[in-house]
Each structure stands twice: as structure tokens, then as C-alpha cells.
N, C-alpha and C positions, 0 to 999 in steps of 0.2 A: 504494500500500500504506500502511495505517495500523496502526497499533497501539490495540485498544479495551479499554478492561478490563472486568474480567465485568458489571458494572452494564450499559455499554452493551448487552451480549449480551441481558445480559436482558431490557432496556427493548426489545429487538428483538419478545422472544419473550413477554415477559409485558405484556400491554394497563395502561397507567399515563400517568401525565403526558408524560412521554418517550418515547413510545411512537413519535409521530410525526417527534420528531427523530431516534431510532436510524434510523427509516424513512427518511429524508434522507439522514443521513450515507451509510447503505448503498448508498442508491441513488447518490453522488455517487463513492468509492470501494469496490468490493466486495471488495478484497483488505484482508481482515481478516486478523490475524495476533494471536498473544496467547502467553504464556508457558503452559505445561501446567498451571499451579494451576489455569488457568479453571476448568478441569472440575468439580475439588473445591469451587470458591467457589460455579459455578453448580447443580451438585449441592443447594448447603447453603442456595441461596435459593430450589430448587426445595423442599427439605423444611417449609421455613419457610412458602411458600404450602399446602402441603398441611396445615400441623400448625394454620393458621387458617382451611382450611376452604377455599382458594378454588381448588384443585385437587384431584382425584383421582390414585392412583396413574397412573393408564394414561395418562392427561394428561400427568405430571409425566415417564412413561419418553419418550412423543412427543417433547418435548420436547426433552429431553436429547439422544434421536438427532437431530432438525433442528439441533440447533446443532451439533454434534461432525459432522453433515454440513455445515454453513457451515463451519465450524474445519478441514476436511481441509484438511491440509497446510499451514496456516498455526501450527503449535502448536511451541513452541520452548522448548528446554533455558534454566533461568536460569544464570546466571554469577552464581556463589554470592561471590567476590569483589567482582565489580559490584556486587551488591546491598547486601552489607553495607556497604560505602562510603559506598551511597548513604544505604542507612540511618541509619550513623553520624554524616551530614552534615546531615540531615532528622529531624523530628519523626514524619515517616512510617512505616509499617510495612515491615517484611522484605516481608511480601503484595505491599502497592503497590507497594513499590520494585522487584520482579520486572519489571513494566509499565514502569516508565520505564527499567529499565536494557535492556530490551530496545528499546526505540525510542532511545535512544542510539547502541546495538550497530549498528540498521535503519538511523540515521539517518532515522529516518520521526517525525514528529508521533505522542504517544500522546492519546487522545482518550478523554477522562472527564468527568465531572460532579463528580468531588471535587474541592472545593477547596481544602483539606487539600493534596492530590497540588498542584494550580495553581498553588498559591501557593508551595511549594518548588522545584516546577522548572519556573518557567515556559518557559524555552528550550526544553523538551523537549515539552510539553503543549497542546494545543488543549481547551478547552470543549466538549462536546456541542452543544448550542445555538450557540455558536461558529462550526463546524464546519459544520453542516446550515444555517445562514443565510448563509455566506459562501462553500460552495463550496471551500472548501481543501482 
């Protein structure tokens, strides 16, 4: 089990540079797990490809059900104490810090491409490219 934050989800779902790595990781762990915001982030980057054109509506609903089908059962409450914390301690957002105080909580590696996220908490954090090239 890992913890992935919604970029990775997307990089699953949405064809991009990363496209092949989300495709790695997955296939290397498929016990994806993420805090409930995913939904609303993945939601807002799913509006963001439509409002420049590179999706349609009914595309964009597709979507949204394949991933929230990936996501069954792996989607978790924040610990709004945790987060703040972490946030307090980091330059990072309340957002991100949902993703790492959950892979704390998991004890699981949370697995991103921000480095932003990286570089604050390393102990807690694996790389995308990281991840799909080593196998962790």
C-alpha cells in the first residue's frame, strides 16, 4: 500500500510526461490509498483540461468514475490536527499536508512528484520516478 497524491492519479488517467511512470508505480503497488480531497483536486484538474480544450464533458465524467473506481476503498478521513502541524512545520499547504499526514498515520511511503512536498518531508515521501524505477 502507498499513498499517491492526486497528480499521480492523474498522471495515471490523463496521457503526459508521467504518464508512464504513474503506469509503473501502479503496476509495482496497486493498493493506492489517498485522503478524500483527491476527489475535489482531481475534479479541478479534470475542469482545467476541459476549460483548455483537451477534454470533453463525457470524457472528463469517464474519468472521474475510473478513478473513484481505482480509489474504492482506499479514501480516508484527514486528521485535521495532523495536518495543521504538519503544516505549521512546512512551507506546504493544508492540501498537501492531508497526503503526508496520512502516510504517517499508514506508515506507508506517500508518493509525489512535488518537491515542494520532498523536500519537507523526506522521511515520509518517495519520488514518482523514484518509485516506478526502483521498485519500492
Amino acid at each position: 500500500m502507498i499513498v499517491v497524491d492526486t497528480n499521480v492519479i492523474a498522471y495515471l488517467f490523463l496521457p503526459g510526461t508521467h504518464t508512464d511512470a504513474a503506469r509503473r508505480v501502479y503496476e509495482q503497488d496497486p493498493a493506492w490509498v489517498a485522503p478524500l480531497l483527491w476527489r475535489s483536486e482531481f475534479r479541478n484538474i479534470l475542469t482545467t483540461s476541459l476549460r483548455r480544450g483537451h477534454l470533453q464533458v463525457g470524457d472528463a465524467i469517464e474519468l472521474m468514475d475510473l478513478a473513484c473506481d481505482l480509489m474504492d476503498g482506499g479514501e480516508y478521513e484527514a486528521d485535521s490536527a495532523k495536518v495543521l502541524r504538519l503544516a505549521a512545520e512546512s512551507e506546504c499547504s493544508a492540501y498537501d499536508c492531508e497526503f503526508v499526514a496520512l502516510g504517517q498515520e499508514l506508515q506507508v511511503p506517500l508518493v509525489t512528484a512535488d518537491r515542494k512536498i520532498r523536500a519537507s518531508f523526506e522521511a515520509t515521501t518517495i519520488g514518482l520516478t523514484d518509485f516506478a524505477s526502483e521498485g519500492k
